[in-house]
C-alpha positions in Angstrom: 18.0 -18.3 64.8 17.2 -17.3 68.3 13.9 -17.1 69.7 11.8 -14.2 71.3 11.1 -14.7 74.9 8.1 -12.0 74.8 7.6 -12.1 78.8 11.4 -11.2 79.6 11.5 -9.0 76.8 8.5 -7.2 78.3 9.7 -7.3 81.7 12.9 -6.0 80.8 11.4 -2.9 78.6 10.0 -2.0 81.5 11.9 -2.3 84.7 14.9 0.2 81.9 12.0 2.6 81.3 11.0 2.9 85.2 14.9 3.7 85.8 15.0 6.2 82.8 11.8 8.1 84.5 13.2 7.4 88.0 16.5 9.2 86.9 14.9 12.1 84.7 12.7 13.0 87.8 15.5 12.9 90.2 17.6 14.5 88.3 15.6 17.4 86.9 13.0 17.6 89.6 11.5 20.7 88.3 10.5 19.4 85.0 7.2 18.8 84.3 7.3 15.7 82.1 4.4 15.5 79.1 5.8 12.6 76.7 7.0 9.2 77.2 8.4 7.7 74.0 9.8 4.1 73.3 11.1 4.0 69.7 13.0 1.6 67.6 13.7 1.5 64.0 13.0 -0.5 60.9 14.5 -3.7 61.6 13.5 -3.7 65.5 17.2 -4.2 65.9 17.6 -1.1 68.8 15.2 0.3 71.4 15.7 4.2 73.1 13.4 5.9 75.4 12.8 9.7 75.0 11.1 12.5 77.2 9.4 15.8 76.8 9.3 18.4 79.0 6.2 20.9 79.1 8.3 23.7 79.1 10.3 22.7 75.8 6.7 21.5 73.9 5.2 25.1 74.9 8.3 27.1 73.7 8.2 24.7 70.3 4.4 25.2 69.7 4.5 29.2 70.6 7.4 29.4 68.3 5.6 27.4 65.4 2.0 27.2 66.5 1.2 26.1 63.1 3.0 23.0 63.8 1.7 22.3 67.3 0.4 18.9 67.4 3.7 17.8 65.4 5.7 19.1 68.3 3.4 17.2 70.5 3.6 13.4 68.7 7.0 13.2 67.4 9.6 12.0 70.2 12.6 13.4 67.8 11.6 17.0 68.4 11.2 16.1 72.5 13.7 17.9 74.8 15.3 14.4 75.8 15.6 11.9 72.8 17.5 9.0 74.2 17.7 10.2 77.9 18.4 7.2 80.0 19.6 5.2 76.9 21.8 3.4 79.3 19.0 1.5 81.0 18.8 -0.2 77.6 21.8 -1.0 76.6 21.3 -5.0 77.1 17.9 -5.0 75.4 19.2 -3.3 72.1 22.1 -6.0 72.0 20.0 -8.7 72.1 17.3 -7.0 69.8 20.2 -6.5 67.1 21.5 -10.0 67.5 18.2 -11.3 67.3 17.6 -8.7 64.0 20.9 -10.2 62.8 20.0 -13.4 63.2 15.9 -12.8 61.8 16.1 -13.7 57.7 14.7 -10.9 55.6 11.0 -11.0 54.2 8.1 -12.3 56.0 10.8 -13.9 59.0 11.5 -10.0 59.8 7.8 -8.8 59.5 7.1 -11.1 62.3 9.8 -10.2 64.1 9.3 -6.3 63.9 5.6 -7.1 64.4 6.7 -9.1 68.0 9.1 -7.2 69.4 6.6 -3.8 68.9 3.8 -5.6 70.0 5.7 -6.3 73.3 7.1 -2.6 73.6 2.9 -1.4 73.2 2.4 -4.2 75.9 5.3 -2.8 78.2 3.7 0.9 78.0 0.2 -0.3 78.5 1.8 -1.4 81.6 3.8 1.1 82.7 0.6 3.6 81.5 -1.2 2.5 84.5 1.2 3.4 87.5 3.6 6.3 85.6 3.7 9.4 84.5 -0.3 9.3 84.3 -0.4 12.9 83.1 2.0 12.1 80.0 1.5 11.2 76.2 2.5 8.0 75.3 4.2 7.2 72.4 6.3 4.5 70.1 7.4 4.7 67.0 10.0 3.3 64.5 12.5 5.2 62.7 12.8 4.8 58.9 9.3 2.6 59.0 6.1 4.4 58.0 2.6 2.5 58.8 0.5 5.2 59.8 -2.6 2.1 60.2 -0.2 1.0 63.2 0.7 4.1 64.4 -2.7 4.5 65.1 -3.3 1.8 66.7 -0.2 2.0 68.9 -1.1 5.1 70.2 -5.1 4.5 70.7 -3.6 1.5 72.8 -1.3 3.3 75.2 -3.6 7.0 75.7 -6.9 8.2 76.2 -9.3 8.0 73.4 -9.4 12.3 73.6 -5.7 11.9 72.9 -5.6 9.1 70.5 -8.2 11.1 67.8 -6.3 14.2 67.8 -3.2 11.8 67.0 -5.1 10.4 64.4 -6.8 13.5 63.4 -3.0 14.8 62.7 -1.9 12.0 61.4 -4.7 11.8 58.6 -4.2 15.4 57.5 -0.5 15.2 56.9 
């Protein structure tokens, strides 16, 4: 099995998300960015960026104000899911070898538990010099802890932020 090197894993998430907000800002310069997401799935085999753009969260939450906060937390309703994808192309190959490679049952727990632990420590990072004004946010498709959802997101936001998450989150 190959091994997790957590530091260039980390180093990597975050020099591909700085290109993927370096290229959303230069190329739509009149956006007004709100969300930053970082999600994976299940197995931690694959990891994507998305974006939202204020414009696209207000037109959402007008349209369905009932479902406002939703809008706001879940990077699969964001204007651009997997914008700048291209920046991570090398990091989902070796996350699905190393998946591949990762026995099932408590071998893969670790694993899952790892690699997200180092995506939360790549946005802590990256909380603290971009997009300052944005949401943070990971997530995992087809993997429902909402314990560690929690926790991801009090890690990476404000604590104003993190309760309404949580707040949301608990009433759903």
């Amino acid at each position: 099995m190959t091994t997790l090197n957590t530091d260039d894993l980390r180093i990597k998430i975050i020099t591909a998300t700085s290109k993927a907000i370096k290229k959303i800002k230069e190329q739509m310069p009149q956006s007004e960015i709100c969300g930053l997401a970082l999600y994976s799935d299940s197995e931690a085999s694959s990891l994507a960026p998305a974006f939202n753009c204020k414009n696209h969260l207000e037109s959402l939450q007008a349209e369905y104000p009932e479902d406002a906060v939703y809008f706001k937390w879940s990077p699969n309703e964001w204007s651009h899911e997997s914008y700048g994808e291209e920046f991570f192309t090398e990091i989902s190959f070796a996350l699905r070898q190393l998946s591949e490679s990762t026995p099932e049952g408590e071998a893969l727990k670790k694993h899952r538990k790892n690699v997200f632990d180092v995506c939360i420590n790549a946005l802590k990072e990256l909380r603290k010099s971009e997009l300052k004004e944005s949401i943070f946010v990971f997530s995992a498709t087809d993997y429902s802890s909402p314990q560690e959802e929690v926790f991801w997101i009090k890690a990476i936001n404000s604590p104003l932020e993190a309760a309404e998450f949580e707040d949301w989150l608990t009433q759903n």
